[in-house]
N, C-alpha and C positions, 0 to 999 in steps of 0.2 A: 257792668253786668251784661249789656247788652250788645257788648264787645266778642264776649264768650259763648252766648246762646246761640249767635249766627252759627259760628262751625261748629258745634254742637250738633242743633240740627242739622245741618248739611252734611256731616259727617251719619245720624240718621237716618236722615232718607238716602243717601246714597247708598247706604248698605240695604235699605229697602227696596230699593230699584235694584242692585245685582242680585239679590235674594228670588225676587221677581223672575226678572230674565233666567235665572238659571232653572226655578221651577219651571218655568214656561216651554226652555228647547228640552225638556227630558221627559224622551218618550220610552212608552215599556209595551212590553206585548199582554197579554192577556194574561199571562199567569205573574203581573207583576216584575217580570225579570225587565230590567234597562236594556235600550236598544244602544249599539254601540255604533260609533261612526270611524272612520278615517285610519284603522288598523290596520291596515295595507300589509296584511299578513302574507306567508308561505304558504299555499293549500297544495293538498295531495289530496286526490282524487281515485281510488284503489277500487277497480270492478272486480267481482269473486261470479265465477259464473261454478256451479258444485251439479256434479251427476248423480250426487245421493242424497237423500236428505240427513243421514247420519254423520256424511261429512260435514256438512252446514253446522251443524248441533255440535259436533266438537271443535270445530273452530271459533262458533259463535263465542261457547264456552272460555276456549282459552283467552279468546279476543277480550273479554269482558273481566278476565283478571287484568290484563295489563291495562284495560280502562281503569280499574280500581289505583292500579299506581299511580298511570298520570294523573290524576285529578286530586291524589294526596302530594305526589313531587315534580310537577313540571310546570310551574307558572308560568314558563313562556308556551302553554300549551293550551289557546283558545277553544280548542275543540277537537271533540276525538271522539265520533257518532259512528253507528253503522246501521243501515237502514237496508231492508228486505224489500226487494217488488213487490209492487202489487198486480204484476201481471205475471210474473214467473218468480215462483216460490224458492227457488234456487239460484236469483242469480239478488248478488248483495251489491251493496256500494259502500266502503268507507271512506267518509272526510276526515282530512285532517288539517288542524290551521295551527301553524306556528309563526309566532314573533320573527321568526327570519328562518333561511334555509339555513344559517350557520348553526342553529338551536337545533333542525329537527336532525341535521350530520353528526353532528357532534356530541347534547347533551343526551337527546332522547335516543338516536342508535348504537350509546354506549351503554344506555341504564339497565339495568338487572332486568326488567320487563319485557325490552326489547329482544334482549341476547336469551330468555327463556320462550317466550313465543313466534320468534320468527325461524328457527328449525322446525317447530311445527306446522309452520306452514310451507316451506319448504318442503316437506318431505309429502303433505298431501298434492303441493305442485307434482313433484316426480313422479309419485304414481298413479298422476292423473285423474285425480279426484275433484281437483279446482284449477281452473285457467283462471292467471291473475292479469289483468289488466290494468295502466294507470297512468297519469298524466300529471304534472305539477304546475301549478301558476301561482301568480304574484297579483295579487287581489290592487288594484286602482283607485280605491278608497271610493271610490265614488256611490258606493249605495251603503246598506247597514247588516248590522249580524244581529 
């Protein structure tokens, strides 16, 4: 009997000790959500600089439908914000973070979302309503989302 109790327990607490350790390294922010590590994502970085504020508001707009798609179809699609200055009301930034650049070429600039709001921005580009600006990196894993 007391053949079988040893790994028993050690079978026990060893699941008590990863249990342990794994509540221990899982950090979250303030609203509860997990902080994530080592995602070494595609980021796109999109400056919107708008000479109207009615420009702003309809792109905002249409920006915020294809936010509703990806976040219903694009798992490899970590994040897809858009954030307004707080020193010029007119000029925006969107991030975008994808599982690879093959995912944001491929799945997401073929998806119905993309192909219905990117003529709209385009056309506010042409006639000069928004200077788009923007830059892509490849995140180092080395800090957290």
């Amino acid at each position: 009997m007391h053949d079988k109790l040893v790994p028993f327990t050690l079978g026990v607490l060893s699941t008590l000790t990863v249990t342990q350790l794994m509540q221990a390294t899982v950090h979250s922010t303030t609203l509860g959500r997990a902080k994530a590590t080592g995602e070494r994502a595609f980021v796109l970085n999109v400056g919107l600089q708008f000479h109207e504020p009615a420009a702003a508001e309809r792109l905002v707009h249409e920006w915020s439908k294809a936010a509703v798609y990806c976040l219903a179809n694009e798992r490899f699609l970590y994040a897809y914000e858009m954030a307004q200055s707080d020193q010029d009301p007119l000029r925006y930034l969107v991030t975008e973070r994808y599982r690879s650049k093959a995912d944001y070429l491929g799945a997401h600039r073929s998806s119905s979302a993309f192909k219905e709001f990117r003529p709209k921005m385009k056309e506010l580009q042409n006639s000069g309503e928004v200077v788009v600006t923007g830059s892509s990196y490849n995140e180092l894993g080395v800090g957290f989302t």
